[in-house]
N, CA, C and O of each residue as an XYZ file, in Angstrom:
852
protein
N      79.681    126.391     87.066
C      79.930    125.546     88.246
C      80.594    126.385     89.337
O      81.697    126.899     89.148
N      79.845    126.534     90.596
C      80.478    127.083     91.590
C      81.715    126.734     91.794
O      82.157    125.723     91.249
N      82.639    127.664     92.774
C      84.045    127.607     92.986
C      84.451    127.190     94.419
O      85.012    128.096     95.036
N      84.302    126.076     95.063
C      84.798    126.115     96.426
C      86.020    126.797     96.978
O      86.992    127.003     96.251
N      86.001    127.128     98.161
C      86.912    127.792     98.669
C      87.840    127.313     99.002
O      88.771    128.000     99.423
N      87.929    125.520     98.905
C      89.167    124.727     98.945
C      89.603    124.769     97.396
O      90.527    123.967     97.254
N      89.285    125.404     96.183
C      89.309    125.124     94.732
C      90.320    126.491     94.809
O      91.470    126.457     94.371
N      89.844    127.440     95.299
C      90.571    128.895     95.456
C      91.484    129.016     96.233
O      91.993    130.135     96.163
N      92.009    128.248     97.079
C      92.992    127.841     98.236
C      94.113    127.147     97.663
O      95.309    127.108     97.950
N      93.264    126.502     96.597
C      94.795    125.146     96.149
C      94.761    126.199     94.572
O      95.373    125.710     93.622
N      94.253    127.205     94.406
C      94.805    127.614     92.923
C      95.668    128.972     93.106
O      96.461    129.414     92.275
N      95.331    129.585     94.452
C      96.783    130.111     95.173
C      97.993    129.942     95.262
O      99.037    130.490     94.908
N      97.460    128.577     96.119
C      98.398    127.985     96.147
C      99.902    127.810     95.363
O     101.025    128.159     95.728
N      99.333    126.960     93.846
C      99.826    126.595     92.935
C     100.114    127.993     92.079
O     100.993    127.774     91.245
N      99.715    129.132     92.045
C     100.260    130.416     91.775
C     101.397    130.649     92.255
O     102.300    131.050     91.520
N     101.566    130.465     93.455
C     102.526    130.678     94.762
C     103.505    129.978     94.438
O     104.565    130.476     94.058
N     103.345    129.000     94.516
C     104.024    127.962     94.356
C     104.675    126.765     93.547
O     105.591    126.038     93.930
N     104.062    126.730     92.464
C     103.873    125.569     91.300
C     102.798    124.663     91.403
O     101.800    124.754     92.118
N     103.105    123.805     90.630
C     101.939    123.224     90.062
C     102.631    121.693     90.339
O     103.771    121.425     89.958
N     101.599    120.560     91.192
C     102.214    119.090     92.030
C     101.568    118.554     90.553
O     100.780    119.079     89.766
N     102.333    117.171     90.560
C     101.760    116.089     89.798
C     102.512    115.011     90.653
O     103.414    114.300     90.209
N     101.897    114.972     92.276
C     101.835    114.157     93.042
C     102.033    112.347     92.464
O     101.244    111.837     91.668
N     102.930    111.792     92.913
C     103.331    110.148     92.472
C     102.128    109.607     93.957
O     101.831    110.118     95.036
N     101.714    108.265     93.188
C     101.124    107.665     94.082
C     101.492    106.740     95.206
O     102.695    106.753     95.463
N     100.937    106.140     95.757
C     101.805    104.903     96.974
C     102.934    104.463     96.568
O     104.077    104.618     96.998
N     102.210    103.501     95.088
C     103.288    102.923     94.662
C     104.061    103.438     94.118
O     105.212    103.061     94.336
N     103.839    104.557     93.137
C     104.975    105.075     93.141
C     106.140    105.606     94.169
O     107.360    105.573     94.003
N     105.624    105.947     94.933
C     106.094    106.208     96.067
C     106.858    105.265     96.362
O     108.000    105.720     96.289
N     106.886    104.222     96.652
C     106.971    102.992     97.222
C     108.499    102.783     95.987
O     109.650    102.604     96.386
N     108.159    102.855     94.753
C     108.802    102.814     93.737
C     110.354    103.483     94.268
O     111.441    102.935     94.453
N     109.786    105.288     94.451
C     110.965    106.320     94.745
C     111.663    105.503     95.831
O     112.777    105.158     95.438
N     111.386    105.085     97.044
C     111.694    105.128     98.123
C     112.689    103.529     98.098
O     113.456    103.270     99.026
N     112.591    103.022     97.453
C     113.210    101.311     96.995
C     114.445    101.712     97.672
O     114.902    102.797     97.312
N     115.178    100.971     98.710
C     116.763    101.103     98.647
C     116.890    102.014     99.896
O     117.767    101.868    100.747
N     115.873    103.024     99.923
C     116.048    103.758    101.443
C     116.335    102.632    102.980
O     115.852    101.540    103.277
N     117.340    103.539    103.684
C     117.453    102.592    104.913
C     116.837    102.950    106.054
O     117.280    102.631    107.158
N     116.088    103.435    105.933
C     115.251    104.017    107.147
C     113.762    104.072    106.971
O     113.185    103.751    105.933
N     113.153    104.531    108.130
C     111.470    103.845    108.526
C     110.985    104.893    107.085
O     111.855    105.615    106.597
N     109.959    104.894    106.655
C     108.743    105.808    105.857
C     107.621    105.187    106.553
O     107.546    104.342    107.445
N     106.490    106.084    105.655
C     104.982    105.911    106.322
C     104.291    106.613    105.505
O     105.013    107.608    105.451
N     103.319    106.858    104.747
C     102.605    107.458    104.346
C     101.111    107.687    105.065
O     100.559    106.750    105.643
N     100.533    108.957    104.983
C      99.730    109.721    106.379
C      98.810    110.569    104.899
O      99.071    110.485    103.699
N      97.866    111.235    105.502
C      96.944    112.127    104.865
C      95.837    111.047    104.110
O      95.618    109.900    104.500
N      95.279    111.633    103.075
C      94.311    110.987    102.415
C      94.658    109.538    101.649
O      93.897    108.573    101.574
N      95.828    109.630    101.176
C      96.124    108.169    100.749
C      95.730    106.689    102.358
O      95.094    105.637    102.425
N      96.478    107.434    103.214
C      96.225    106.705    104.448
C      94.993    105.747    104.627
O      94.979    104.588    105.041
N      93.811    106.669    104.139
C      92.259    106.272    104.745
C      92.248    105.815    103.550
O      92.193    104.589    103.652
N      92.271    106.134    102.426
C      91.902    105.373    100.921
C      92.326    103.911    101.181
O      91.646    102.991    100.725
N      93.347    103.702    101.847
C      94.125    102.421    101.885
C      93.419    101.555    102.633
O      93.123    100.362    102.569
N      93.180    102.672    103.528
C      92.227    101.191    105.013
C      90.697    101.331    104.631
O      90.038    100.506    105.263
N      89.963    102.081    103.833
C      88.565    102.120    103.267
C      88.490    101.626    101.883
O      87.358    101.263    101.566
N      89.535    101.497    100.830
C      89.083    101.116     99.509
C      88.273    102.122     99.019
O      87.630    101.822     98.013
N      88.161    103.026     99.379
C      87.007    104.645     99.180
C      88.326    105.469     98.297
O      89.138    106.198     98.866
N      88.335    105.190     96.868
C      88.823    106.773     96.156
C      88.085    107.478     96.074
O      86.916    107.373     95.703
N      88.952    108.742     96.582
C      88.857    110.179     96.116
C      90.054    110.689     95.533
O      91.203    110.303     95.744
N      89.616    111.705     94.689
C      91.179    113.068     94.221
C      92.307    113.364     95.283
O      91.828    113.642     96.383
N      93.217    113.371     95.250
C      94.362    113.481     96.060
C      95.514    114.879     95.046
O      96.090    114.690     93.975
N      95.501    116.106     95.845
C      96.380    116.487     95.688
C      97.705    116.565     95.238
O      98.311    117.058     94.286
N      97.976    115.834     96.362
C      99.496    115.415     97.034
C      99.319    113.809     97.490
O      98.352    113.049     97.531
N     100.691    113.686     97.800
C     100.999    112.642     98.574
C     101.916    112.989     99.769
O     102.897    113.701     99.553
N     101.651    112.513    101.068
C     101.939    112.573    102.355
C     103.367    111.852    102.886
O     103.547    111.851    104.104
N     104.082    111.423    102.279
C     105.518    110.863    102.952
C     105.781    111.005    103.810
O     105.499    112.193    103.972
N     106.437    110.454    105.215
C     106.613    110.714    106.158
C     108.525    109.788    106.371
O     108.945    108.762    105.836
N     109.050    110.523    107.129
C     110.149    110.106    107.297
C     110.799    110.661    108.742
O     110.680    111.871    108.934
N     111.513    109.828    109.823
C     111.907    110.756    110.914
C     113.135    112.114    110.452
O     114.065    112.060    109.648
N     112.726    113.115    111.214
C     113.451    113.658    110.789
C     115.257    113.546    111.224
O     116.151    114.208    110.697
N     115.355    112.914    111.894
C     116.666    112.776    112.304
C     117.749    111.797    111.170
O     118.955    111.551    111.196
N     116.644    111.422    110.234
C     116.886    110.454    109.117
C     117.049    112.085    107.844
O     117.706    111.922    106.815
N     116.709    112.804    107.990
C     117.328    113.521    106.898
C     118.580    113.190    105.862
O     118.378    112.843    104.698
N     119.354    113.280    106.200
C     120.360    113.275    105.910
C     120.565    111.675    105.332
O     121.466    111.441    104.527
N     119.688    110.647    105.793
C     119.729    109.524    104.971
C     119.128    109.628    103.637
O     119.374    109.157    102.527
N     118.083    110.569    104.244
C     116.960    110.742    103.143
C     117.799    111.531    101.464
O     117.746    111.159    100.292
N     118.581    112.850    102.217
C     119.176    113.196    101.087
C     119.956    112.621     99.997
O     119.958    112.906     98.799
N     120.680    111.675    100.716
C     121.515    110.632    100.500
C     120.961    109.707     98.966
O     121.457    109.478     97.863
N     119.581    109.353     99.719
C     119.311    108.490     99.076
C     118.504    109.007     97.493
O     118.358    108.292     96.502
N     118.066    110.463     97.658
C     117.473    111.260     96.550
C     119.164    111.764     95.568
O     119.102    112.017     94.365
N     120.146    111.809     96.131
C     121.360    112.651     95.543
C     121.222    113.504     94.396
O     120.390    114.405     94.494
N     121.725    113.423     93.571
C     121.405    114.139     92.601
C     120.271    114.019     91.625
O     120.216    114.778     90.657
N     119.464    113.197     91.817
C     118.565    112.804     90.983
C     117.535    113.962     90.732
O     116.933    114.241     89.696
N     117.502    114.480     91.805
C     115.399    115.557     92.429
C     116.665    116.768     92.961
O     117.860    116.484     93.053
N     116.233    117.762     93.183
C     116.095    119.175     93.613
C     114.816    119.114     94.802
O     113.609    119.037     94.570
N     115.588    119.183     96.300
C     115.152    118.650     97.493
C     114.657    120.425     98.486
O     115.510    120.769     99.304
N     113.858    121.025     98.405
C     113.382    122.170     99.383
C     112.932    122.005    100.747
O     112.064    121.140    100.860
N     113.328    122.679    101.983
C     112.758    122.878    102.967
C     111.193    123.656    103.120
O     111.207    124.804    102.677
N     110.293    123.346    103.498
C     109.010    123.557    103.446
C     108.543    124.010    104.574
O     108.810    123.367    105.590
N     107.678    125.311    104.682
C     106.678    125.256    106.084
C     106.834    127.039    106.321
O     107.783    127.757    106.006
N     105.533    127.414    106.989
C     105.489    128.361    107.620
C     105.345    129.665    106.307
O     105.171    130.855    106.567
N     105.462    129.112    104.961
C     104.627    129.818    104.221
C     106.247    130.556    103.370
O     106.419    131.682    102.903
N     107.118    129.470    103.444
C     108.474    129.496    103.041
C     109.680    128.277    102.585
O     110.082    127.266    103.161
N     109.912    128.715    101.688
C     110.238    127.284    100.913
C     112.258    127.768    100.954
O     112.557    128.962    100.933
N     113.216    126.839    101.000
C     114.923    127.086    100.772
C     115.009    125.873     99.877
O     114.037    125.176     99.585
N     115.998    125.716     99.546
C     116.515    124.733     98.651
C     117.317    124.382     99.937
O     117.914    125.159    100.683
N     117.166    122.747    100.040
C     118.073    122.259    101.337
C     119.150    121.199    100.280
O     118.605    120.309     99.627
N     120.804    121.412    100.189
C     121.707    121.435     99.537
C     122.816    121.807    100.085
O     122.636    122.465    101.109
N     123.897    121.637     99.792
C     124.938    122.021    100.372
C     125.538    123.116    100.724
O     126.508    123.129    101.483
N     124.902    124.362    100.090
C     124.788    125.720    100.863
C     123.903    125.784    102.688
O     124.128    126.261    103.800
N     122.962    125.048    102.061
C     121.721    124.627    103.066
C     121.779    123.495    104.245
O     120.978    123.111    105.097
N     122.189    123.388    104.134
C     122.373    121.435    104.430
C     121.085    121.060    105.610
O     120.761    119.909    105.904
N     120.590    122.055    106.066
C     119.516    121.807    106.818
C     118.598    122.802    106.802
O     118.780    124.000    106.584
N     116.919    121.826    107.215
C     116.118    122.825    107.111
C     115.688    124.339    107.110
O     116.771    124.865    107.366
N     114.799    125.354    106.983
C     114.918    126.848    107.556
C     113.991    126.175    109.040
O     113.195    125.258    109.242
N     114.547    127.071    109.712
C     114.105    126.743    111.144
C     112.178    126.618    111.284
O     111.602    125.906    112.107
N     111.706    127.234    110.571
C     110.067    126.645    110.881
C     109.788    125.301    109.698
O     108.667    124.891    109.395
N     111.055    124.782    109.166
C     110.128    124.156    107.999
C     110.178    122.184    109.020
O     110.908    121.452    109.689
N     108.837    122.290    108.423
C     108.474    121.136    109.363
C     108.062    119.494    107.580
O     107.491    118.406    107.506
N     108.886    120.497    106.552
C     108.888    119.170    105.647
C     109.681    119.416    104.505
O     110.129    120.559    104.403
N     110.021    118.395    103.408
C     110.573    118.850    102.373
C     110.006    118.648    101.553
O     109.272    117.750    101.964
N     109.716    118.857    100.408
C     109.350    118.835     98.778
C     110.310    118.392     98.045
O     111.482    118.424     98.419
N     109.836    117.810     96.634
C     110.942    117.624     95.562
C     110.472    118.302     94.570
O     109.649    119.206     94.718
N     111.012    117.888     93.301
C     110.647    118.382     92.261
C     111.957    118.088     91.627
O     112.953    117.911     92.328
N     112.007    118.018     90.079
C     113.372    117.809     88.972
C     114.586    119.172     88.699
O     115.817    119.199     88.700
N     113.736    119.999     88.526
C     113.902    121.243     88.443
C     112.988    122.560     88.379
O     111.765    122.492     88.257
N     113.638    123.665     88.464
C     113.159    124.953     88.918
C     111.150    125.010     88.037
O     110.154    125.526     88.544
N     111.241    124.362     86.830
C     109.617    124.742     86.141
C     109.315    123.283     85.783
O     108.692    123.023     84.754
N     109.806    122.199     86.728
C     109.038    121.013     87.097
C     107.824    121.069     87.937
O     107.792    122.176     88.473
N     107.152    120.587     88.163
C     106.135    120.228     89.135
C     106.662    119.701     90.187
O     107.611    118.939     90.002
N     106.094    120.013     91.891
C     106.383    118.946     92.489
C     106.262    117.486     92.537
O     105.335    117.166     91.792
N     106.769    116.517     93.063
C     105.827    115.531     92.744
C     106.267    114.652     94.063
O     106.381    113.433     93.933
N     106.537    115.330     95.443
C     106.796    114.249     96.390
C     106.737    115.586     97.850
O     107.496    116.555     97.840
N     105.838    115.374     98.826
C     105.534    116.308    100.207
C     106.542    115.202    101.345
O     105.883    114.356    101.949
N     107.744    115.227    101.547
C     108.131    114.631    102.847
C     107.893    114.953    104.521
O     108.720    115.693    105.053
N     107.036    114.534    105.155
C     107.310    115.087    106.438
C     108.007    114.865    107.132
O     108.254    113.659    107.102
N     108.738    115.556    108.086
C     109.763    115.165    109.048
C     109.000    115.094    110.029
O     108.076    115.861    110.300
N     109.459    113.892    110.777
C     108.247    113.445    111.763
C     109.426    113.443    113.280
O     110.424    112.751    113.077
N     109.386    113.941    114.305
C     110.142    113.845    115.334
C     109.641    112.924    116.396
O     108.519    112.620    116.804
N     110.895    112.576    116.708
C     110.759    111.087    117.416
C     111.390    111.621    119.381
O     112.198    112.539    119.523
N     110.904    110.961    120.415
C     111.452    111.486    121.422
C     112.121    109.489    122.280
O     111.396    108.687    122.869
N     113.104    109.396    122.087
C     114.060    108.100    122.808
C     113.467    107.020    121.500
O     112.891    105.970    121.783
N     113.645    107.344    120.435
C     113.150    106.910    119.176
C     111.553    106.060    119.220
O     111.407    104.894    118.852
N     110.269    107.088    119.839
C     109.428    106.513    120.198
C     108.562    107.939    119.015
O     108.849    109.117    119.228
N     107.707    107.614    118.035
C     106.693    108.676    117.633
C     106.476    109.363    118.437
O     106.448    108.892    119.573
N     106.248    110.632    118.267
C     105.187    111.895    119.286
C     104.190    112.535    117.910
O     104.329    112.886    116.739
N     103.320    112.425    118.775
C     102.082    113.235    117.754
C     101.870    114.471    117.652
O     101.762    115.171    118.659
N     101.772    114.966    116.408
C     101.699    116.544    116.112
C     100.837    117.214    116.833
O     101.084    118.377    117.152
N      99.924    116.720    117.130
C      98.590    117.472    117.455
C      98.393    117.006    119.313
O      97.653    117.676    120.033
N      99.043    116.001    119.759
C      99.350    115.887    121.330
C     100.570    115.431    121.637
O     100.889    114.284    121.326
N     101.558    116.400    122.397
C     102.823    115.576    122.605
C     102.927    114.929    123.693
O     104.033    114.633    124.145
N     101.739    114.590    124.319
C     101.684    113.382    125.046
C     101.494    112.458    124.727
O     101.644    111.542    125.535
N     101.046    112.159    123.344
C     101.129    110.862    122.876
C     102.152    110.307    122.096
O     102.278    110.684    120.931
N     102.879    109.489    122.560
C     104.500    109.428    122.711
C     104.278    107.747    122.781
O     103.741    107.305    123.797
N     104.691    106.801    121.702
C     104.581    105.986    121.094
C     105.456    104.799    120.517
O     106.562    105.317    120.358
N     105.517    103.764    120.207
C     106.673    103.051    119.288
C     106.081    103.220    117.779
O     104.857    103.191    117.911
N     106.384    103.369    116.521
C     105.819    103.400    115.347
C     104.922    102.553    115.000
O     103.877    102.858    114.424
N     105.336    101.162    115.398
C     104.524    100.327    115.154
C     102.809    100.194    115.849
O     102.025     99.393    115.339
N     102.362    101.126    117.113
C     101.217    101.070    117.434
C     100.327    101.894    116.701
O      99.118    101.685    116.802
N     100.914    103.121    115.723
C     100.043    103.763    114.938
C     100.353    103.569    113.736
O      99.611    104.151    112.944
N     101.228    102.928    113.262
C     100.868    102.631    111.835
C     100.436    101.008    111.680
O     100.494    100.105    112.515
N      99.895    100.997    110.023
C      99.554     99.438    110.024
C     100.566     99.046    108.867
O     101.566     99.756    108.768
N     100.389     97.847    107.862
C     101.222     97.677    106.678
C     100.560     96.819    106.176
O     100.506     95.675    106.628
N      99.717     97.359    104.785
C      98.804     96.767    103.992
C      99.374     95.870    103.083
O     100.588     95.728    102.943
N      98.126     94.990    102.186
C      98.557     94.312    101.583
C      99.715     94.693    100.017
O     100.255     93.940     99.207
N      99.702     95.946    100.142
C     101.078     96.429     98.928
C     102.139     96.455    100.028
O     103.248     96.849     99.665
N     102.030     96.190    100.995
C     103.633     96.158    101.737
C     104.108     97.507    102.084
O     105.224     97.742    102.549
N     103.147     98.426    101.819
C     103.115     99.635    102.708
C     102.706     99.915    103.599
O     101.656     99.365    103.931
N     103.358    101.008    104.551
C     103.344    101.278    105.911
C     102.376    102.325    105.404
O     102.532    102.930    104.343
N     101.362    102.495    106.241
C     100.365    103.931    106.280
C      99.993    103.747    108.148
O      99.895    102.768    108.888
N      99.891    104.983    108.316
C      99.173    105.845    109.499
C      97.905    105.338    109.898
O      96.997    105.461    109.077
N      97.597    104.671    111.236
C      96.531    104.372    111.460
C      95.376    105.539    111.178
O      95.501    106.731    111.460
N      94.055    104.817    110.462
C      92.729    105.933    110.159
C      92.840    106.330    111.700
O      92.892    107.540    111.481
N      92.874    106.293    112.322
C      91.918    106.978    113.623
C      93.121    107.987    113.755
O      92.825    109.151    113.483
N      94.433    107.746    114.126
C      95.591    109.245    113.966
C      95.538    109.965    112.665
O      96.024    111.095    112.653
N      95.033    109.497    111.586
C      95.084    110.414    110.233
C      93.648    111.103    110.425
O      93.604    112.031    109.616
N      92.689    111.049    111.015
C      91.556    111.420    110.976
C      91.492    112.621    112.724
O      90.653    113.500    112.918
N      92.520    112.270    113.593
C      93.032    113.445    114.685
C      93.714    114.714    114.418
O      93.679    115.762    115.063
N      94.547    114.316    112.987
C      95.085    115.218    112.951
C      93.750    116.160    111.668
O      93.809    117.364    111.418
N      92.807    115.287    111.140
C      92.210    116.232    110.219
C      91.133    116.599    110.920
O      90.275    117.435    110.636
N      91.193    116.221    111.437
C      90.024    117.279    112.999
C      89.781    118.841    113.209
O      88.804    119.534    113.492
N      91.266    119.093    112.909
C      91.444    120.425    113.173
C      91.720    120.800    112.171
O      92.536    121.688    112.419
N      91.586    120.734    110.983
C      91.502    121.512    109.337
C      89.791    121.385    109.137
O      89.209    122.420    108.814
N      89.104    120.320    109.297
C      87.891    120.171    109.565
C      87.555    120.710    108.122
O      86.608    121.495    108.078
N      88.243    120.382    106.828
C      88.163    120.815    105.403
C      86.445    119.473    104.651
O      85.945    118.494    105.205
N      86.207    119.932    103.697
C      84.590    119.267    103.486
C      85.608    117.557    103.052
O      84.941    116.524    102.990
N      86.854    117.499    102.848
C      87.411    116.268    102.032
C      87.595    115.588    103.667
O      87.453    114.370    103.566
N      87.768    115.852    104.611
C      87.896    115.531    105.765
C      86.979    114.846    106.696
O      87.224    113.850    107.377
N      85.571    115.724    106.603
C      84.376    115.408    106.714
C      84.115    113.497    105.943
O      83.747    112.380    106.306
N      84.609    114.214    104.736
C      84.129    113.008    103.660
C      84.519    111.510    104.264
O      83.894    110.454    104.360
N      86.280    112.071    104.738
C      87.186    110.427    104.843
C      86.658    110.103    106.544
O      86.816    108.961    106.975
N      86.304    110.715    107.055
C      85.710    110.566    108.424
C      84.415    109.379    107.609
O      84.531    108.181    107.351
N      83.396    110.200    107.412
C      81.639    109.593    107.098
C      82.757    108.149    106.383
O      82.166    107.089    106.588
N      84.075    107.921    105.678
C      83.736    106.440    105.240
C      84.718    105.523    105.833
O      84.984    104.420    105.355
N      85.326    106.096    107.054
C      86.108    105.574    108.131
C      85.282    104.851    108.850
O      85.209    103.627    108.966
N      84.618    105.757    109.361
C      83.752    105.415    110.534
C      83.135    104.090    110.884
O      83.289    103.478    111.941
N      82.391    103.723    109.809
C      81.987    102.564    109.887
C      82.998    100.985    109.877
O      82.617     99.822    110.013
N      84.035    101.407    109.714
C      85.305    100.634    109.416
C      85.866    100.334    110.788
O      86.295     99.181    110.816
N      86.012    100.973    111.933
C      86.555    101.230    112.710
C      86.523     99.997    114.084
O      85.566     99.225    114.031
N      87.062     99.890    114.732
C      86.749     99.047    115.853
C      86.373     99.772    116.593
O      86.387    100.977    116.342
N      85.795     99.158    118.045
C      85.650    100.067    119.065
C      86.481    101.120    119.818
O      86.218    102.221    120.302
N      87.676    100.295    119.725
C      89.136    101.106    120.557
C      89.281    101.915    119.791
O      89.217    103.050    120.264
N      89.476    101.842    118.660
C      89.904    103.393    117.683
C      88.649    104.013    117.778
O      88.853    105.199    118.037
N      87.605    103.809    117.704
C      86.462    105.076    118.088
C      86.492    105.890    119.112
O      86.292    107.104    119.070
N      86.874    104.902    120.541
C      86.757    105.556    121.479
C      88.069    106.354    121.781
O      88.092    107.371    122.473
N      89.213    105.752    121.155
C      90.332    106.636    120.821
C      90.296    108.213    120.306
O      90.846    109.303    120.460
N      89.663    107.802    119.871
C      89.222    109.173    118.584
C      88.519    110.330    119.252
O      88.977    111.464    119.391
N      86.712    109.642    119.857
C      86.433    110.599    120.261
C      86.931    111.349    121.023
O      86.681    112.554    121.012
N      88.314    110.390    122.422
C      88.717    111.268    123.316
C      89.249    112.436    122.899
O      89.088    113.595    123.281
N      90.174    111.749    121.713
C      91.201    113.220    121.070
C      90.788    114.207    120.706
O      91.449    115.234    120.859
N      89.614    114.220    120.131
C      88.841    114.961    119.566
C      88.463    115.509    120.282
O      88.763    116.642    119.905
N      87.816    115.638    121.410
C      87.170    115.854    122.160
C      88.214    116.675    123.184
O      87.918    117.850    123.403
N      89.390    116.145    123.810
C      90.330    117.008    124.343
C      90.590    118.438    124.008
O      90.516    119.534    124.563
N      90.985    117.851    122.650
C      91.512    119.429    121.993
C      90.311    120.133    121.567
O      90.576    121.324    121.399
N      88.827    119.798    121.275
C      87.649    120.823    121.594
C      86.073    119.920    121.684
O      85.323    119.207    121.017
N      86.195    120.390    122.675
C      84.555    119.796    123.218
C      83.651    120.197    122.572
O      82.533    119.708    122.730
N      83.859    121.103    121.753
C      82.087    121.443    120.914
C      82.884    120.661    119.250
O      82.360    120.490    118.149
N      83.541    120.516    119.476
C      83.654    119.674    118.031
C      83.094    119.049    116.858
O      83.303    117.836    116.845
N      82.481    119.468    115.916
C      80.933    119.288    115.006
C      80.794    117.785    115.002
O      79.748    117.137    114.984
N      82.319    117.248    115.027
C      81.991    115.533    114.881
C      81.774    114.849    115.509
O      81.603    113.691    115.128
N      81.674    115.183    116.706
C      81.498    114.903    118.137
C      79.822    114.385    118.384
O      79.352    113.465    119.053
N      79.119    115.557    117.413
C      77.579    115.549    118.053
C      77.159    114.940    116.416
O      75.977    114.626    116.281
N      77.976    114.788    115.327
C      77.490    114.094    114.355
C      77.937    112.761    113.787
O      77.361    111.801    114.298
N      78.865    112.466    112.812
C      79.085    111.110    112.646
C      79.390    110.283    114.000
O      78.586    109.469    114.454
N      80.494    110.544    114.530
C      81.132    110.242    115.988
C      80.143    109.770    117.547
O      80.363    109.128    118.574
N      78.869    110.621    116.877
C      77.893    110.326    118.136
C      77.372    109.127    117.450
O      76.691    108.538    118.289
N      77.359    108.501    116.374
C      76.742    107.069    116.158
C      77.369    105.806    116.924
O      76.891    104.684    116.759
């Protein structure tokens, strides 16, 4: 059986790095019980949620503001072993640490040092406590216009912003959650979409394929 180059990417990876045994929504949902501040879950769980379409999932996507850190730690205490993440560099964020390394744009958990991970937090920055989007910081927001809250009582990332930001990884699992979005979609989030898409690159493959339907 051939080897994709996303198969050789994530077994790097996990060389590099360890080995995830990613918790799901609910679990998620489970960890997070008692937290006092916003979450959201974003990436592939996101679109699974608003399509009913499983696929394999890595990871799981957490999202939390980052100015809530420090609630966040709070609320993990001693339980998990909490790392700063990003830029191809991992710290233990702890009381030596107490805050991120300056490029890390998330945290990780894990139990201990030859545990698995099993939780990706993003720190999400907020500007007059309004969302700003990773991928345009002109789109500057209240939380509530891009996320929705399904029938498990979770908050997830609107498909049409989880599908902007996978625009530009443009990975074949990306492709995939696009082709079973699409048809799901209203008009406003289409035409949402194509603009974004389309801003940040006009020859954009999705542009002249699913997206042109």
């Amino acid at each position: 059986m051939a080897t994709t180059e996303e198969d050789v990417e994530e077994l790097a990876f996990r060389r590099l790095y360890g080995d995830w045994q990613a918790l799901d929504p609910a679990g998620t949902a489970d960890f997070m019980a008692g937290y006092p501040g916003e979450w959201w879950i974003v990436g592939g769980w996101a679109i699974e949620a608003f399509t009913g379409v499983s696929r394999p999932h890595e990871d799981i996507d957490l999202v939390i503001w980052r100015r809530d850190l420090a609630l966040f730690r709070e609320h993990v205490g001693d339980r998990h072993h909490i790392w700063s993440a990003g830029s191809g560099a991992i710290r233990p964020l702890n009381d030596d640490w107490p805050e991120p390394h300056v490029d890390a744009g998330q945290v990780w958990l894990r139990d201990h040092a030859t545990a698995p991970w099993f939780l990706d937090c993003i720190l999400s920055e907020d500007r007059d406590g309004l969302w700003v989007s990773r991928r345009d910081p002109d789109h500057v927001v209240p939380l509530a216009d891009v996320t929705w809250v399904a029938d498990d009582a979770i908050r997830y990332m609107r498909p049409e912003v989880v599908l902007h930001h996978k625009a530009r990884l443009l990975r074949p699992k990306d492709t995939a959650d696009l082709a079973s979005t699409w048809p799901l979609l209203d008009a406003g989030a289409r035409d949402w979409l194509r603009g974004a898409v389309h801003l940040e690159r006009a020859d954009h493959p999705w542009l002249s394929g699913t997206m042109a339907q």
